[in-house]
N, C-alpha and C positions, 0 to 999 in steps of 0.2 A: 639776260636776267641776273640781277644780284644775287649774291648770294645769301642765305641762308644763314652762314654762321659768322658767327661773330671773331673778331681779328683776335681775341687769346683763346678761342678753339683753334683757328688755321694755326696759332704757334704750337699749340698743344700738340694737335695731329702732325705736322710736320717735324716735330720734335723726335716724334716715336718713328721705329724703323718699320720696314712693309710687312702687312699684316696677314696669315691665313685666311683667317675668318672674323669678321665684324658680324656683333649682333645688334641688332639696332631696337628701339624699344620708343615706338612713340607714343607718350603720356599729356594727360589732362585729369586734373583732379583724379588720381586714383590712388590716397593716399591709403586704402585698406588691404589692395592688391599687389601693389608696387613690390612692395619689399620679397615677397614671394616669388614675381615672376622673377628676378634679378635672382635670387638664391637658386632658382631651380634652374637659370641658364648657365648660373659657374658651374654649378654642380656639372651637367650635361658637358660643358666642356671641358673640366678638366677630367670626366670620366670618358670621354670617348673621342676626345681631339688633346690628347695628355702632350701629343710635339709638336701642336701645330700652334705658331703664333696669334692669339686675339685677342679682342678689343670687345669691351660691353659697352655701347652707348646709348643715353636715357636723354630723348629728344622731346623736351615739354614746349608745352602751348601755354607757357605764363599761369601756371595753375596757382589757381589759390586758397587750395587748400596746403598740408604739407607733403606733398607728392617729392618735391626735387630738393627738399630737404633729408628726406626717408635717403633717398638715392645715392645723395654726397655722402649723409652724416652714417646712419644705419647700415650702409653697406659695405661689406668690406671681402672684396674678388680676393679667391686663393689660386685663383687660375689665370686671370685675366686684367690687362691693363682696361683701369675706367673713363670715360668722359659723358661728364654731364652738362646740358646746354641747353637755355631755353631760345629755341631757333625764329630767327627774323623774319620778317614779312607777314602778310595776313595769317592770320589764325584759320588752321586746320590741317589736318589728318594727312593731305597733299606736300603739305611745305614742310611738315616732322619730317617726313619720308625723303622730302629733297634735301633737309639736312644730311638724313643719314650718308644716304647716298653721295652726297659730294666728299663727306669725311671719307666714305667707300673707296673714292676716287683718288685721295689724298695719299691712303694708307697705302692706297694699290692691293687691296685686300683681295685677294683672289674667290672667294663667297661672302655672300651678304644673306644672313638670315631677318626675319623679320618678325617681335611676338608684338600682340596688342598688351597693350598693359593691367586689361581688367582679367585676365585669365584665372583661371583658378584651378584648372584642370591640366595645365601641362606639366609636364613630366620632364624630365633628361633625354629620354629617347626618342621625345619630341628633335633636341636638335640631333641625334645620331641620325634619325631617319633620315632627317629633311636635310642635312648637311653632307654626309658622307656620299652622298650619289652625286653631288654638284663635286665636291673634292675629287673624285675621282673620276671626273668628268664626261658623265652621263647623261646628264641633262643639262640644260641653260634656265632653266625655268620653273617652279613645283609649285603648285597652289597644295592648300588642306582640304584633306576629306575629313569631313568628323560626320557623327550619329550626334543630332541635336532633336528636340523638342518641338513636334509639328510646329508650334506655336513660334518656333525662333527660326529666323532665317528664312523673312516673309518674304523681303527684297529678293534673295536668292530665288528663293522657291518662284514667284511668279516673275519674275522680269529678268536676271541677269543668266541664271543659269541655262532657262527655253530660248533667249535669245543669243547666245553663246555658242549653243547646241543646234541651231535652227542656221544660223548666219555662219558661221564659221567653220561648222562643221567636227568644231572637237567640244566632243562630252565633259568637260569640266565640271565637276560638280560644285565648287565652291567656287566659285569666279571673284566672288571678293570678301573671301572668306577672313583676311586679315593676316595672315600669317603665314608668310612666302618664302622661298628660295631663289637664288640665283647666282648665276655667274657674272664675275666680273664685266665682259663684253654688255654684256644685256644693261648692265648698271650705264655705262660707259653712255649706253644707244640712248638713256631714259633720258639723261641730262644734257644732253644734244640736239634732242627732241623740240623746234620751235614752239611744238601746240601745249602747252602748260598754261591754261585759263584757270578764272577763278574757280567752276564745278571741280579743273581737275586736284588743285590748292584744297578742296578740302575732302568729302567722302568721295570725290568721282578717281579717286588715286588709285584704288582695287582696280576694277573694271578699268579704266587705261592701261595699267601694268599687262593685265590679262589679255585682252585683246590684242597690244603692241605683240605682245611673247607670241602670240594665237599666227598671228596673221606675216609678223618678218620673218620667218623661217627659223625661229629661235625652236629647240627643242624643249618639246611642255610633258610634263609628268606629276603625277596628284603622288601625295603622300600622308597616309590614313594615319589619324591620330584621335580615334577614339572618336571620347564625348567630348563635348565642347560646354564647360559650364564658363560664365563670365556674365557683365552685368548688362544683363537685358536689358531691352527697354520693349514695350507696349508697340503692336507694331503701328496705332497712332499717334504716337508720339519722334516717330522717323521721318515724319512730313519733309523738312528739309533734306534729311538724307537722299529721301527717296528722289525727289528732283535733280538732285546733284547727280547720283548713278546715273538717272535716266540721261539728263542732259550730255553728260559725257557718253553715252551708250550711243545716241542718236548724233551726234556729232562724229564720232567714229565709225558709223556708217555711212558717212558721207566721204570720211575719208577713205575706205576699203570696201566701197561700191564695185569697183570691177572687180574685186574677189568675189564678196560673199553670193554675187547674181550668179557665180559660177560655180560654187560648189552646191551639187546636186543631193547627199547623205552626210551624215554625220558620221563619227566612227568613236569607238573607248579610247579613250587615252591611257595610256600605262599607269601603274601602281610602282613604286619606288620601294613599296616593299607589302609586307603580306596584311589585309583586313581581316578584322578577328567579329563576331559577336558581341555586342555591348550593348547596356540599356542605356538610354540618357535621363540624367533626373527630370523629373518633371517640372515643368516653370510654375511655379508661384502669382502668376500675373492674372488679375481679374480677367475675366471674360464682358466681353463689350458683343453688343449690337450691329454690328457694321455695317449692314447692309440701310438701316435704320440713320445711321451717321449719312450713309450716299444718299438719300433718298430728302433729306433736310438741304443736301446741299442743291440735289440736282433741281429743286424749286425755280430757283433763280440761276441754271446754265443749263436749261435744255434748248435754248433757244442759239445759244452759244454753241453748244454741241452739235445741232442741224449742220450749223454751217463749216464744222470740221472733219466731222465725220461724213463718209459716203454711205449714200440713201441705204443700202440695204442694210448696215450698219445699224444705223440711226435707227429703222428699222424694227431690228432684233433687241437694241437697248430700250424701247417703248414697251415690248412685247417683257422683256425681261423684269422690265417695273413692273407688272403688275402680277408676274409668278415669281417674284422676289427670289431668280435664282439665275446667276450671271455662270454661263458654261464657260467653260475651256474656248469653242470658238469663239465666240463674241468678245471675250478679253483679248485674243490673238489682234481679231481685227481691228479693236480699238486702238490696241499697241500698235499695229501697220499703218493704220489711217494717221493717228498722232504722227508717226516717224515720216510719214510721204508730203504729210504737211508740213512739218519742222524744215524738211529738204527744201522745201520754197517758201518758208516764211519769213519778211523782214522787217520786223518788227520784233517786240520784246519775247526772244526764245523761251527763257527762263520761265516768263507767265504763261505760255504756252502748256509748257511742259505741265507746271502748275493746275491745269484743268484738268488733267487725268486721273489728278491723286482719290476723286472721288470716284470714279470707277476701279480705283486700287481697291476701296474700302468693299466696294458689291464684291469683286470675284475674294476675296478675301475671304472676306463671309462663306461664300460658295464654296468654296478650297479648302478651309478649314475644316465644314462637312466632309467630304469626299476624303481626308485623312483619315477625321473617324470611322469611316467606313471600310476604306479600302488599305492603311498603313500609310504614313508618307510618300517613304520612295515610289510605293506604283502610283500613287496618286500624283506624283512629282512628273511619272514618267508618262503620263498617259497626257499632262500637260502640256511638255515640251515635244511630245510628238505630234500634236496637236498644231503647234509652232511650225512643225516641219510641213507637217500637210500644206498648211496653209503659205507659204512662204513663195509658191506664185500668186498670190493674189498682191502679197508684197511689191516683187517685181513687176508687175502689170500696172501699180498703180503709181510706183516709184516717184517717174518722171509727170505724172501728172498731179 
């Protein structure tokens, strides 16, 4: 695969001598946020890595607004050598990350932290946490735990976290939460790695990282970092995301089929450091219909859906139309029957995946109720267990 960066970054990077710690920071139009995230990671580093050598890097996707203007011009590290670079190949969230990362490789940086650029919520002790347990070599691997907004972190909440949790057997809470740790090796392993398709090139970069760390025997550990405020989006408005996840989700199960058929329970995975209490602000984002949106759509792919779905399946979503309220099981199943089909389908994956998003939009609907009712997390958790139950009907249906 080419690389990523461009030949006066390799001089740049090679210029500089090996590095503790690289931050990496992949951007796209975030010219209101940019400057904040970059000031509260000098900060972070020169308060709590004061002797360890780093590097701030700000990996843009050709923004155009002034995003990597802010970053050259506006910024100015007390702690840290900078490199800004708008990195090659297709546009997305995947290929920022593979920039960072090869610079990673460059410097011989021995940790790689990771923030998204829309944050607004993070603090310094955001990188003591997430840093200082990989420096002192505790872990290979840390996703975020944050306290978010039922409403934010719909992806998570019904697909990446229950299948996470379900398949691989470790509790990760944010599986592609944005904002990662790691050790050098594990960088080393990513860029090595032959399967780097286009789902993974843009949002499917989370969930690859996670699963890879999940399933090589890499050491994984969550590290709680509050609220999560940053710029939302509608979770109608994720449509492309959402396929991307999935499609890298269900392709990775095809690769680590002889594990996940054999792990039997899930288990916690460790805290890196201690969770405290915290409310998250509330999102601002209009409330929509959802159920209302799936129901327009499934006009014209019920007849589509028969023939993916298995009869009792099929089933339960006819029954569900018409008490307009999609459970916990019947989204599992739909998710297994999808995934068992993907495993043998050859023809266009991608559209494939693409017929699910309206049954995203029912349990959505449905799940969003069951927060109000019951809090997030049990309602989170009563999901992914849900997942777990079900997860021989998976394997039974797998190979067929």
């Amino acid at each position: 695969m080419k690389s990523s960066l461009g030949s006066n970054i390799h001089q740049q990077l090679h210029s500089m001598k090996h590095v503790d710690v690289l931050v990496g920071i992949p951007s796209f139009n975030n010219e209101k946020t940019i400057l904040g995230v970059l000031k509260t990671v000098d900060r972070g580093l020169s308060e709590y890595f004061p002797k360890s050598k780093s590097v701030i890097m700000v990996s843009d996707g050709n923004s155009t607004d002034s995003t990597l203007d802010i970053a050259f011009d506006k910024f100015k590290s007390v702690s840290s050598e900078k490199v800004c670079t708008t990195y090659r190949g297709m546009a997305g969230k995947g290929m920022a990350l593979r920039a960072i990362m090869e610079a990673a490789r460059i410097l011989k940086a021995k940790v790689l932290m990771l923030f998204d650029a829309d944050l607004k919520s993070i603090t310094p002790e955001w990188l003591r946490d997430l840093g200082q347990p990989l420096l002192d070599g505790k872990f290979d691997f840390i996703t975020p735990y944050y306290v978010r907004d039922y409403r934010d972190g719909t992806i998570t909440n019904l697909i990446t976290y229950p299948l996470t949790r379900a398949l691989y057997g470790q509790r990760l809470r944010q599986p592609i939460g944005g904002d990662f740790g790691m050790r050098a090796p594990l960088v080393r392993y990513f860029l090595d790695w032959a399967y780097w398709d286009n789902n993974v090139s843009r949002f499917g970069i989370d969930i690859w990282m996670t699963t890879i760390a999940a399933n090589e025997s890499f050491r994984t550990g969550q590290c709680f970092l509050g609220v999560k405020d940053h710029d939302s989006r509608r979770p109608d408005q994720l449509g492309p995301m959402f396929r991307q996840v999935l499609s890298t989700s269900f392709r990775l199960m095809e690769r680590y089929c002889h594990k996940w058929e054999m792990v039997k329970e899930s288990r916690d995975i460790p805290f890196v450091n201690a969770p405290y209490d915290v409310t998250p602000p509330k999102l601002t984002i209009g409330k929509d219909d959802y159920f209302a949106r799936y129901m327009e759509s499934s006009v014209n792919l019920m007849k589509i859906w028969k023939d993916i779905l298995r009869a009792g399946t099929f089933t339960q979503v006819k029954k569900a139309n018409v008490s307009g309220m999609f459970s916990a099981d019947i989204w599992t199943r739909i998710v297994y029957d999808f995934a068992s089909v993907y495993h043998s389908w050859k023809k266009d994956r991608f559209k494939l995946v693409g017929l699910i998003t309206p049954f995203y939009y029912a349990r959505l609907d449905a799940f969003l109720k069951e927060c109000e009712q019951l809090g997030t997390e049990e309602a989170v958790k009563r999901q992914a267990e849900v997942f777990e139950e079900n997860k021989n009907y998976l394997i039974e249906h797998w190979e067929n």
